[in-house]
C-alpha positions as CSV (number, residue, x, y, z in Angstrom):
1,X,58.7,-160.2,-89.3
2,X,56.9,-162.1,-86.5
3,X,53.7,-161.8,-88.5
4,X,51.7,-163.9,-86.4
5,X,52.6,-161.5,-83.5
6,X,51.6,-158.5,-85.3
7,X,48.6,-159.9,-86.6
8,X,47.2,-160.4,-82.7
9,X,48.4,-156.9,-81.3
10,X,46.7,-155.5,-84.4
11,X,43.4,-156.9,-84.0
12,X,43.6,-156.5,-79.9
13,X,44.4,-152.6,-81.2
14,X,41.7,-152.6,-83.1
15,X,38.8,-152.9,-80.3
16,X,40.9,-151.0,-78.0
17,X,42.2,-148.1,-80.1
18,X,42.5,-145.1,-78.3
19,X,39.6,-145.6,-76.3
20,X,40.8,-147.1,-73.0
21,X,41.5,-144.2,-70.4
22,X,41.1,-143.9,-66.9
23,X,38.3,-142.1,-67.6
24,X,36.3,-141.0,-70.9
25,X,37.9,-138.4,-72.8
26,X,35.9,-134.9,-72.7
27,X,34.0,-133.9,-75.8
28,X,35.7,-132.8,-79.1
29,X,36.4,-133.5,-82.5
30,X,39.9,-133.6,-84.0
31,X,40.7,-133.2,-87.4
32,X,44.1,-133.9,-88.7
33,X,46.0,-134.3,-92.4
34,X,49.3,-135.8,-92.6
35,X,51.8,-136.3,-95.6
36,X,54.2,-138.9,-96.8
37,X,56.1,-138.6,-99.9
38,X,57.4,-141.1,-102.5
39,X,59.1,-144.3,-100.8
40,X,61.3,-147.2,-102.7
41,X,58.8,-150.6,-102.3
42,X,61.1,-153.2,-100.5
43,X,60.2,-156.2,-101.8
44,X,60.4,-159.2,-99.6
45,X,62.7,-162.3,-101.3
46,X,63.1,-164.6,-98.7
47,X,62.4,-164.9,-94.7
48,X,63.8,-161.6,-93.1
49,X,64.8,-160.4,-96.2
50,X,64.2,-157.8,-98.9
51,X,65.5,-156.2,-102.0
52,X,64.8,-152.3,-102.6
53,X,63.0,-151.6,-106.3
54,X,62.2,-148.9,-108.0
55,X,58.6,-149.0,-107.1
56,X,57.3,-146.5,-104.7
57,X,54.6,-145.1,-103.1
58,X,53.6,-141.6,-101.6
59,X,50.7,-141.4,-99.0
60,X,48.1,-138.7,-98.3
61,X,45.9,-138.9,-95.0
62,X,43.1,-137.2,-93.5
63,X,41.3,-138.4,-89.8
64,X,38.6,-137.4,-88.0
65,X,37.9,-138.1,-84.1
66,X,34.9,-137.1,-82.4
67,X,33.8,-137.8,-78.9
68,X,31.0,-137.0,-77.3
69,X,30.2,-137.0,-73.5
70,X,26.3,-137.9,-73.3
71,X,26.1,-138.6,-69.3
72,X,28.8,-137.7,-66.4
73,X,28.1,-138.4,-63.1
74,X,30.4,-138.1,-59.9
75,X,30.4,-138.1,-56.2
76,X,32.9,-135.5,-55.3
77,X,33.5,-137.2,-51.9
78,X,33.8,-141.5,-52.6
79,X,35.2,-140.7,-55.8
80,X,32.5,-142.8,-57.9
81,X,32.1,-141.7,-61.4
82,X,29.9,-143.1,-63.8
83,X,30.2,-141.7,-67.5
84,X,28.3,-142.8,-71.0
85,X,29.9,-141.2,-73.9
86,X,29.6,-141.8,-78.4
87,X,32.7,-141.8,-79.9
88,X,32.8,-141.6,-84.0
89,X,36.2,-142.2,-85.8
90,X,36.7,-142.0,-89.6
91,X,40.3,-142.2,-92.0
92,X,40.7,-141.8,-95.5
93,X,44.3,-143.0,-97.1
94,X,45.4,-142.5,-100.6
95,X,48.5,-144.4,-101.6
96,X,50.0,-143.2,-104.8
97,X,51.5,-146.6,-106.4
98,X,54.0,-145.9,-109.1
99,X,56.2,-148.8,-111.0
100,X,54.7,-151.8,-109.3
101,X,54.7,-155.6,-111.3
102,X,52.1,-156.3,-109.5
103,X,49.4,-154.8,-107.3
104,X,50.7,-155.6,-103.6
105,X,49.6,-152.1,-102.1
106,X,45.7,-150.9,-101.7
107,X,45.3,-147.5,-103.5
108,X,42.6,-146.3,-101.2
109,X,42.0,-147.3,-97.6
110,X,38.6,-146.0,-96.0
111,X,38.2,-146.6,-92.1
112,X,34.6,-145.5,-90.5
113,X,33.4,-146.5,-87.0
114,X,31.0,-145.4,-84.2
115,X,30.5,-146.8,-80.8
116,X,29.3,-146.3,-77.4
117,X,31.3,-146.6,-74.3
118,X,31.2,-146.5,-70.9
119,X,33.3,-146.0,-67.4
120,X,32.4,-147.2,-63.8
121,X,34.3,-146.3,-60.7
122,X,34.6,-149.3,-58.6
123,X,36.5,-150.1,-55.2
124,X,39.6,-149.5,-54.1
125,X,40.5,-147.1,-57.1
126,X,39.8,-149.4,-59.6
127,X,37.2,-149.1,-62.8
128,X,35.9,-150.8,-65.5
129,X,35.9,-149.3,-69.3
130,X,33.7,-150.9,-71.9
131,X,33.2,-150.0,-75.7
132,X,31.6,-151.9,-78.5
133,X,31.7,-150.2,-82.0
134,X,30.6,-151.1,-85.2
135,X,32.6,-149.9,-88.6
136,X,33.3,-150.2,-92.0
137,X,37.2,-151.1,-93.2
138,X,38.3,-151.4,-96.9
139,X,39.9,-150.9,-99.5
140,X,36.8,-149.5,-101.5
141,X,37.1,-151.8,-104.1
142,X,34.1,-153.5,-103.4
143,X,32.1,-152.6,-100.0
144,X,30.2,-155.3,-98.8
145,X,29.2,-157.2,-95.3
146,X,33.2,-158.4,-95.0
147,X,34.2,-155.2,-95.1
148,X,32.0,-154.6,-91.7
149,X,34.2,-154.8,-88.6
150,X,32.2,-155.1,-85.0
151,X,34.6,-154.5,-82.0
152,X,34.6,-154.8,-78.3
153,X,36.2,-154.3,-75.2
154,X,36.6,-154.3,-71.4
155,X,39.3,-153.2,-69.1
156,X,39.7,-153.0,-65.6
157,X,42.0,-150.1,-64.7
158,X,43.4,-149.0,-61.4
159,X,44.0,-145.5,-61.3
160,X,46.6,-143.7,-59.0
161,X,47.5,-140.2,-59.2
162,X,50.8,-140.4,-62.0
163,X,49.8,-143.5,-63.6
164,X,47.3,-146.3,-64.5
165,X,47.3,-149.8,-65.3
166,X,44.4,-152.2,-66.4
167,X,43.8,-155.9,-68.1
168,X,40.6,-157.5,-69.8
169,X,39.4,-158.1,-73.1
170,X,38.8,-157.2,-76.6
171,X,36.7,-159.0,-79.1
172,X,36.4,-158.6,-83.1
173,X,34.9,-160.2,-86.1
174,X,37.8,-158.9,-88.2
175,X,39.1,-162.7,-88.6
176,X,35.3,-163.7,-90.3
177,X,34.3,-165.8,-87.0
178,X,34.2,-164.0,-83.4
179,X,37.5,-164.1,-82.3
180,X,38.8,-162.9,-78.5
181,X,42.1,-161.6,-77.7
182,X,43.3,-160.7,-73.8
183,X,44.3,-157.2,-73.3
184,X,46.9,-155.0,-71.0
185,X,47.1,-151.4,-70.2
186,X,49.6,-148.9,-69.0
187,X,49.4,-145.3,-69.1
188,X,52.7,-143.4,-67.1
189,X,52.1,-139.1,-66.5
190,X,54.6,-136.9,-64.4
191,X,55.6,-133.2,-65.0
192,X,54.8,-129.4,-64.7
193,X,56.9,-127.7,-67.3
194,X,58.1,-131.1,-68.8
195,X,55.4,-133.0,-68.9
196,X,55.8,-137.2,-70.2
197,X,53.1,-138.9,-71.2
198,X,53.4,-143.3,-71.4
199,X,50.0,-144.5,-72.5
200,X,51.0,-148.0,-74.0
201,X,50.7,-149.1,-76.5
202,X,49.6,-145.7,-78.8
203,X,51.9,-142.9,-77.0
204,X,55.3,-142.2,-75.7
205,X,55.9,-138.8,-75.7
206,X,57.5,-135.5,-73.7
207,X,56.1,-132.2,-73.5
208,X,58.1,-129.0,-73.2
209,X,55.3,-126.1,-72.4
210,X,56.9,-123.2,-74.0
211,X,54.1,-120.8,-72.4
212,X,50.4,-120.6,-71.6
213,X,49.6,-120.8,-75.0
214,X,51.8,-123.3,-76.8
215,X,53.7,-126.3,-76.1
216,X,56.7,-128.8,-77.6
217,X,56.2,-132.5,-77.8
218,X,58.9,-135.2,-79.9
219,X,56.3,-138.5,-79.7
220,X,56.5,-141.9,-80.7
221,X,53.3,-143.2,-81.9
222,X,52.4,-146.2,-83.2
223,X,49.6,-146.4,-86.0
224,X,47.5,-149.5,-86.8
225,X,44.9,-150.5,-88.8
226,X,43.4,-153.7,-90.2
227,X,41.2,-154.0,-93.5
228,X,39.3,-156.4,-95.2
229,X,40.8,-155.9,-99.1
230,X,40.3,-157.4,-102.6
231,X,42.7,-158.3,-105.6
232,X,45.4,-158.9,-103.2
233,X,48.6,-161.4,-102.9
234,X,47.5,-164.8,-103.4
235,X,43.6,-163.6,-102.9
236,X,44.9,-163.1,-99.1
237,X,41.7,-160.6,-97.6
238,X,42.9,-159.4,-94.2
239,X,45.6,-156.9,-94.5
240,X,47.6,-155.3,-91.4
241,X,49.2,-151.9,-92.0
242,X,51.8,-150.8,-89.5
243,X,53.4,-147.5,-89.0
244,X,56.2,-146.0,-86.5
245,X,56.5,-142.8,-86.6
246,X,58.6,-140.7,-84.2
247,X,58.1,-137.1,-84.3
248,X,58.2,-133.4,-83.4
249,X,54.9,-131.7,-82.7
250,X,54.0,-127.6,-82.3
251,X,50.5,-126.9,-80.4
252,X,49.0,-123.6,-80.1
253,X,46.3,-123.4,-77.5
254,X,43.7,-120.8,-78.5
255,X,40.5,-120.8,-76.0
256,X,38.5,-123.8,-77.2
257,X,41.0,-124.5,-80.2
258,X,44.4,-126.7,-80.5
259,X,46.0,-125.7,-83.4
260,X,49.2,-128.2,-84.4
261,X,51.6,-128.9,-86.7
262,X,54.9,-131.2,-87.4
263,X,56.8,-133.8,-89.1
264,X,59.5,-136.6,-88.6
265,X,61.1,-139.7,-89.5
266,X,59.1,-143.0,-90.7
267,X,61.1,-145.9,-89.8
268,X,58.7,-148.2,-90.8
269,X,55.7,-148.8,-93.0
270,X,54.3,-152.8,-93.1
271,X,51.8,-154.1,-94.7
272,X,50.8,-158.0,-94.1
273,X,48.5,-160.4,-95.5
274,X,46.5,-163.2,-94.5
275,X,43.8,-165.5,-94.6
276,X,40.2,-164.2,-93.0
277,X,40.7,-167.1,-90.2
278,X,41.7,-167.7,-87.1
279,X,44.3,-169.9,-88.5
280,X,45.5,-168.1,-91.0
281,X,46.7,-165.3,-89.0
282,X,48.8,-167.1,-87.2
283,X,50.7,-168.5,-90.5
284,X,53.9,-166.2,-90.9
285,X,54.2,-164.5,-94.5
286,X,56.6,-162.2,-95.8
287,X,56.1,-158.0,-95.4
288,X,55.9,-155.6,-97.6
289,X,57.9,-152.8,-96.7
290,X,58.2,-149.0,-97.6
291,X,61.7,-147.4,-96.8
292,X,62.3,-144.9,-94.5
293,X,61.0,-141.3,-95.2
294,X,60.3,-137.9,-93.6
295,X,56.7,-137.3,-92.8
296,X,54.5,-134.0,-92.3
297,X,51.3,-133.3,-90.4
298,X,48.9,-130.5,-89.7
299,X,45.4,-130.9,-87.6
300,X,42.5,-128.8,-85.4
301,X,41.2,-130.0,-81.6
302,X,38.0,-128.3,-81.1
303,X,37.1,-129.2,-77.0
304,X,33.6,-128.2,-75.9
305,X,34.4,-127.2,-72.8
């Protein structure tokens, strides 16, 4: 895999998460669980290439998502909004390793962050979105200051009534040393009864609304994280863990509560290793890859307003 690719979207990801909109998102805190069971390790034995074992790996998740609108201020008739909002994001993974020869998968993965950010109408329909956060990302073998992540971004947007597009900036420690990646954004929405939804690069999705009170949507979205992790191929401490699933997604909306639920296909699950350096992600070394398996998820919106 083009490792030194995935390495730089991983880490732009990383300060942009799901953060950049055209505006802030409203308040409320999602809680979600999602299930993977056992997968065959694919061991990698040469560039592009890889040998199914016996190994395998099952994969329990649970993620939290708050946000939290603190100011909100708009001029109905210009247009010009200017809104200051906390966000707090936490993710707790258990991999169940079974038949390994050697550890090449973390058995615990703990993600906690909390930010401020900010949006700023400016002219001509464009705005500026800025976050910095600060979290903690390991493997929980041993938590210390490199396990502290501090991420930023900016992104001018122009906003038009189906879609938005933006560029700027996101900057991380992740690497050890301050390291500065640019940054694009697209988001794509059209549709009454069929609604789709392009938000690149987290969401591709279509929504079927079944009635007032539930709705239908088969997504594509891509998960990314990036941890600092001890013990670990060749003493490697930056790992990137990539996931693709596409899936089939059931919402009930209840007053101020989403109820959902679904499952799908995992195509892929990657995890890559590298130096903590500048340098060293940009050095391409081999995946390790999880086959393909069916995937399950259940989780609770609760919106303020």
């Amino acid at each position: 895999m083009l490792k030194s690719f995935a390495i730089s979207f991983l880490l732009l990801f990383l300060c942009i998460s799901q953060r950049t909109f055209a505006q802030l998102p409203p308040s409320g805190i999602t809680v979600n669980v999602d299930y993977l069971p056992a997968s065959k390790y694919r061991k990698p034995i040469g560039e592009e290439k890889y040998e199914k074992t016996e190994a395998s790996s099952s994969q329990q998740r649970i993620r939290f998502n708050g946000n939290f609108l603190l100011a909100n201020k708009g001029d109905l008739a210009s247009g010009n909004i200017r809104s200051w909002g906390i966000m707090v994001n936490g993710s707790y993974t258990k991999m169940n390793n079974k038949g390994y020869e050697q550890k090449v998968i973390p058995g615990e993965l703990l993600e906690v962050d909390a930010g401020i950010q900010h949006f700023r109408s400016l002219k001509n329909n464009w705005g500026l979105y800025s976050a910095v956060s600060v979290g903690l990302y390991t493997d929980m073998e041993k938590i210390n200051g490199n396990d502290v992540f501090i991420n930023g971004v900016a992104m001018f947007i122009k906003r038009k009534p189906k879609y938005a597009y933006g560029f700027g900036a996101g900057i991380t420690n992740a690497t050890g040393v301050p390291l500065i990646l640019p940054g694009l954004f697209f988001q794509w929405q059209t549709g009454n009864k069929l609604k789709v939804n392009v938000t690149l690069p987290e969401n591709i999705s279509a929504t079927y609304l079944l009635s007032q009170q539930t709705d239908l949507t088969l997504y594509f979205r891509p998960k990314f994280g990036v941890y600092d992790v001890e013990n670990m191929p060749e003493g490697k401490r930056l790992m990137s863990f990539i996931q693709l699933p596409l899936g089939l997604e059931h919402t009930w909306h209840l007053k101020k509560l989403d109820l959902f639920y679904g499952g799908g296909i995992m195509p892929l699950r990657s995890f890559d290793y590298s130096d903590k350096s500048i340098s060293g992600i940009f050095k391409n070394k081999p995946s390790h890859l999880l086959s393909t398996n069916v995937f399950l998820n259940a989780g609770v919106r609760w919106n303020f307003r």
